[in-house]
C-alpha positions in Angstrom: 118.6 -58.0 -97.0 122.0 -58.9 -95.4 123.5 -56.2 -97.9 120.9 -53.2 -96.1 122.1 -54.8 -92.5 126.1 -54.0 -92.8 125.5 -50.5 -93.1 123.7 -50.4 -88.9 126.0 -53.3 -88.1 128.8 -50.4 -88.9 127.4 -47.7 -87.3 127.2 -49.9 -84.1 130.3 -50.9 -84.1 132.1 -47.5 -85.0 129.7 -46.3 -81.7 131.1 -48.9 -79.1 134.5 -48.2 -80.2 133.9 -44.8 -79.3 132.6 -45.2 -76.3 135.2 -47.4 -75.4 137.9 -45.2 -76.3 136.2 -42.5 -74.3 136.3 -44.5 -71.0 140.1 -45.4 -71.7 140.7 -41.9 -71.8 138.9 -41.0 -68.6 140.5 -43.7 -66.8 144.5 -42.8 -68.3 143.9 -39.3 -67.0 142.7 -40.2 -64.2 145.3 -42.6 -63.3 148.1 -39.7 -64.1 146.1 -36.8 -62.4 144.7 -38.3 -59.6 141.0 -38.5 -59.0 138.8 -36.0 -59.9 138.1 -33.5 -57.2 134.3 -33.7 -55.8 133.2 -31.3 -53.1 129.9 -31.0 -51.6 128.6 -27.5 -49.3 127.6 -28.1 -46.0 125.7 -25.6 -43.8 125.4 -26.2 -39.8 122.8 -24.1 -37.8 122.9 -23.9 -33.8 120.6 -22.7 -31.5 122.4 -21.4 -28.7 120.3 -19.6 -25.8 121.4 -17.9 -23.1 120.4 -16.4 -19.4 121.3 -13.0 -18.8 120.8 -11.6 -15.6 122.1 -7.9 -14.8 123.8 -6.8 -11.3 124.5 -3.6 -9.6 126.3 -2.0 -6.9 126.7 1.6 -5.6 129.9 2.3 -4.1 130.2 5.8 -1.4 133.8 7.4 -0.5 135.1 10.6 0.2 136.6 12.4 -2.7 141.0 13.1 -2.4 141.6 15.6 -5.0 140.4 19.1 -6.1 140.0 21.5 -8.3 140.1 25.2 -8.5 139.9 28.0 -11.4 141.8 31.1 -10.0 141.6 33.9 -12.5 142.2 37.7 -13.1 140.6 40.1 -15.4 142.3 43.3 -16.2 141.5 46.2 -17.5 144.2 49.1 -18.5 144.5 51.6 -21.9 147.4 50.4 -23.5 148.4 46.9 -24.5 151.7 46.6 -22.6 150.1 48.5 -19.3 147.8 45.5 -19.3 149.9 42.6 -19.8 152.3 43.8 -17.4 149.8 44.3 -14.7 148.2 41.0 -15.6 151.6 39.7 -15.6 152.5 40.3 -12.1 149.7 39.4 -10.5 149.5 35.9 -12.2 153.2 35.4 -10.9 152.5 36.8 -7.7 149.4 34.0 -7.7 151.9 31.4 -8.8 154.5 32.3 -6.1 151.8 32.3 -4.0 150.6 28.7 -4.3 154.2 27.1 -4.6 155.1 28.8 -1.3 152.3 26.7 0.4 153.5 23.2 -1.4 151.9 23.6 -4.4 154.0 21.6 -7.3 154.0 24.2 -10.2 152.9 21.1 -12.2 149.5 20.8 -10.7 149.2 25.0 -11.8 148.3 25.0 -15.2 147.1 27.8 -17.5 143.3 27.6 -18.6 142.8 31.1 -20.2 145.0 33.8 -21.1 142.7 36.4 -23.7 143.8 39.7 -24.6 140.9 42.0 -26.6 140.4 45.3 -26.9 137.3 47.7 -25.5 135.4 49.7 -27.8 133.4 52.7 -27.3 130.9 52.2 -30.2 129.2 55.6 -29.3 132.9 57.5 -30.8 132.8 55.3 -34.5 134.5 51.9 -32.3 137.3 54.0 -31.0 139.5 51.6 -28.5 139.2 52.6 -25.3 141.2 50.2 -23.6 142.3 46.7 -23.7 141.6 43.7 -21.1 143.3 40.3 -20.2 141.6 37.5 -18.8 143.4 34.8 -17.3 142.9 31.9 -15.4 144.8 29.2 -13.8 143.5 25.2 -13.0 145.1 24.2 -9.5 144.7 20.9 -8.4 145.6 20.2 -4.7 145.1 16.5 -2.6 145.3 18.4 0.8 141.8 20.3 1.2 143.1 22.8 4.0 146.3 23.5 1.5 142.8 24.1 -1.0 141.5 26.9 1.5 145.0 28.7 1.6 145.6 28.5 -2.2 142.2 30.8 -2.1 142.8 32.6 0.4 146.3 33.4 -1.4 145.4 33.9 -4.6 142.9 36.6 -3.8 145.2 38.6 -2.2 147.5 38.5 -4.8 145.1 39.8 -7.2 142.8 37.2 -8.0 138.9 38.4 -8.9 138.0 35.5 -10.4 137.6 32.6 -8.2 135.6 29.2 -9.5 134.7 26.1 -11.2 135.7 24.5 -7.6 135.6 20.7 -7.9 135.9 17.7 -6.0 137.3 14.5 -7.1 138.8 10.9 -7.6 142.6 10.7 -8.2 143.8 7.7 -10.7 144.8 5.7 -7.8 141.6 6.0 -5.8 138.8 6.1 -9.0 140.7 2.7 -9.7 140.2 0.8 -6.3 136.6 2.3 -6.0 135.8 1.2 -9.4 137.5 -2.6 -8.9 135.0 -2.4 -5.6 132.2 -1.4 -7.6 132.8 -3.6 -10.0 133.4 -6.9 -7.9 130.1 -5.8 -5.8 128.0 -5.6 -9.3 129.0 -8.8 -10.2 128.5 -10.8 -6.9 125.0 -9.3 -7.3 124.7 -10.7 -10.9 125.4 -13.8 -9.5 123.2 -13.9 -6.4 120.8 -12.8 -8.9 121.5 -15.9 -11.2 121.6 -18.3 -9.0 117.9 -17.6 -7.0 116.3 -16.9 -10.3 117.4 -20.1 -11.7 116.8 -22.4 -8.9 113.2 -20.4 -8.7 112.8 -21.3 -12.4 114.0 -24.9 -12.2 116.5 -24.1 -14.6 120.1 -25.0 -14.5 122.4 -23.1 -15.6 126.5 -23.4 -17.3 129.0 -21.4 -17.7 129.6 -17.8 -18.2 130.1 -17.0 -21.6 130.1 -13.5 -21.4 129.8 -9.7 -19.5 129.0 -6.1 -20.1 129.8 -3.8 -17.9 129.0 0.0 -17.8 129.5 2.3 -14.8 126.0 4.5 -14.3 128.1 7.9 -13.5 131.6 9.5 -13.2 132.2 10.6 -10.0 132.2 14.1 -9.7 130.0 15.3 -6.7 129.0 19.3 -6.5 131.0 19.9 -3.5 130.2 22.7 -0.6 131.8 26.1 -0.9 131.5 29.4 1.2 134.0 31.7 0.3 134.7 34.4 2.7 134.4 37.9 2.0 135.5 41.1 3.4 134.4 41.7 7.1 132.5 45.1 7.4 133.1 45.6 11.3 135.3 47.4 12.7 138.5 45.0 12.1 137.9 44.7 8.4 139.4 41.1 8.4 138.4 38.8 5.5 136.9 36.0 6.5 139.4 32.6 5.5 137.7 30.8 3.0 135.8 27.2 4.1 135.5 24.3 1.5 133.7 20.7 2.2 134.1 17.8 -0.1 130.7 16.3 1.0 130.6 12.7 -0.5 131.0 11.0 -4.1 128.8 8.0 -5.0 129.5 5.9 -7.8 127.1 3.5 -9.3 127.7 0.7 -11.6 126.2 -2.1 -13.6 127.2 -5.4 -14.7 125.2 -7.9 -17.2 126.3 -11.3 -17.1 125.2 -14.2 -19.8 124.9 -17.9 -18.7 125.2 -20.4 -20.8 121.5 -22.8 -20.1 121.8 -27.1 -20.2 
């Protein structure tokens, strides 16, 4: 019986000293490598909620700038004989409008076309050629606007348009920072009565939209004076009014809620 018992008695034994040697191992590299790294993922959810309340403003000034489109079309046979003529008179304009204080940097070229005519009737034979020009004046002084008109027809001009009155930089800037400081106040106003109505309080402000409601660029007034038919044939000078530019803006801004 003891002679059928040595053989498990071995097995045991040759088991343990296994395990044994296993564990010295773990702990020798352990002890030279440091301790095995462990990490564990952590995921954190917040509710955050917040009170949004949106304010507006509407802010009315009188525009400072405009703009005018003074062009020329012309009509000759020959290439040359049409820019020439074309030529002139759009220096004549020029000359023109820098005489009354126009800076020739605020006369700039819009259009300048060249095309021939055709007389489809004769097989497209060119009849002729045409130029069509235009020139974008921009003016601060609105009686120097009426001149510049006034001027430019003479000189040649048939094409008179596109009159337009505006903000410059400067002004559109300060209107908007007033705009902008009025929306706000009304967010808050807004904020404040709605919470205290609601019984809510309310933190700080974490954060605001903004978004004017229009550019502003008002259709203005123009009567442009034509040629008198009485007996003194005088044109009458032309008349523009820059009537009133409104610009309206919006503001959204979100509360944080204790």
């Amino acid at each position: 019986m003891f002679t059928s018992i040595r053989p498990l008695i071995f097995s045991m034994l040759i088991v343990a000293l296994g395990i044994s040697l296993g564990m010295f191992g773990i702990v020798t590299i352990s002890r030279f490598i440091g301790p095995i790294p462990f990490s564990m993922m952590q995921t954190t959810t917040a509710i955050q909620s917040t009170f949004d309340v949106t304010g507006e403003s509407k802010v009315t000034t009188i525009p400072d700038k405009a703009v005018v489109n003074l062009g020329v079309i012309v009509n000759e046979s020959t290439v040359k004989a049409t820019q020439d003529k074309a030529n002139t008179i759009i220096t004549a304009i020029t000359d023109g409008l820098t005489k009354l204080g126009i800076d020739k940097k605020d006369i700039k070229t819009e259009n300048y076309s060249l095309y021939p005519n055709y007389d489809y009737q004769q097989g497209q034979k060119i009849t002729g050629y045409t130029i069509n020009a235009s020139l974008s004046v921009s003016v601060t002084d609105f009686s120097t606007l009426n001149q510049a008109i006034d001027a430019a027809t003479a000189a040649g001009a048939n094409q008179v348009g596109g009159v337009s009155f505006t903000l410059s930089d400067d002004k559109r800037k300060s209107v908007e920072d007033d705009a902008r400081k009025q929306a706000i106040d009304d967010a808050k106003t807004k904020a404040q009565t709605l919470a205290r109505l609601a019984g809510m309080h309310l933190g700080k402000i974490v954060n605001i939209t903004e978004q004017p409601s229009n550019r502003p660029y008002p259709v203005p007034m123009m009567y442009k004076g034509i040629a008198d038919t009485s007996a003194t044939n005088n044109q009458v000078p032309t008349t523009t009014e820059p009537g009133t530019t409104t610009l309206n803006y919006s503001v959204t801004l979100s509360y944080e809620t204790l």
